[in-house]
Steps between C-alpha positions, in 0.01 A plus 500: 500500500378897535378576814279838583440582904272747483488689862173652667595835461554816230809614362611832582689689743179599700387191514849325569573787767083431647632081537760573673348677771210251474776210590631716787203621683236244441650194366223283601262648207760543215345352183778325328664211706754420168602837566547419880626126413741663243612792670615742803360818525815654243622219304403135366643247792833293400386163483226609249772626274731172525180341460427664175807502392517134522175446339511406125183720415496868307345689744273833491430698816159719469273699705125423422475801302782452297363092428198704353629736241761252413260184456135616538264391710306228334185290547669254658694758719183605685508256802856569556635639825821661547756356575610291251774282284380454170711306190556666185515272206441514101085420618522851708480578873332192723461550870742263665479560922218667581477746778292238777814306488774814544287631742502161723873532464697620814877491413725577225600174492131335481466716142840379429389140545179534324669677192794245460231186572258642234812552254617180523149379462480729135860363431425153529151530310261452785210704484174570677180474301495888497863564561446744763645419841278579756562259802501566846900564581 
């Protein structure tokens, strides 16, 4: 399985530097909870990185503007908020958890959950009519 989270934010040192000080001062309005479920204001928290590491998926870290030069933004992209986990398969990119559900999500360990459910789910060949997760955590 290929995973691609996709944060709610630009790539850059500006913009990585601007974050930062967003998370600090006003954390209440920053615009990315995977980025707050998934890190600290320096570094990505520990339990996220056993977690990964544990996780049989090839995994692809991007910031939104990164997803579009590398994949496009496509027809079917255009009701698609930010953040997101999409999987990457022979077929292309398909949106996988959409941002309503990260964005409901208050703990590291309620994405954890909701990742490892949803990949057991794949594994064992259960899938929603539109294979898109997008239920209330």
């Amino acid at each position: 399985m290929n995973l691609i989270f996709v944060y709610n934010a630009d790539s850059g040192v500006f913009n990585v530097l601007a974050d930062i000080a967003h998370k600090l001062f006003s954390p209440e309005t920053y615009q990315c909870n995977l980025c707050n479920l998934t890190h600290g204001y320096f570094q990505a928290r520990e339990e996220w990185m056993t977690f990964l590491d544990d996780l049989d998926a090839d995994i692809e870290f991007l910031h939104r503007d990164e997803y579009v030069r590398r994949y496009g933004k496509k027809e079917s992209d255009e009701g698609v908020g930010f953040p997101a986990i999409f999987v990457k398969s022979q077929d292309g990119v398909k949106l996988w958890i959409d941002n309503k559900v990260i964005n409901q999500m208050s703990s590291t360990d309620d994405l954890m959950e909701t990742i490892r459910a949803a990949v057991l789910r794949k594994q064992a060949g259960v899938e929603d009519k539109d294979e898109l997760l997008s239920l209330p955590v």
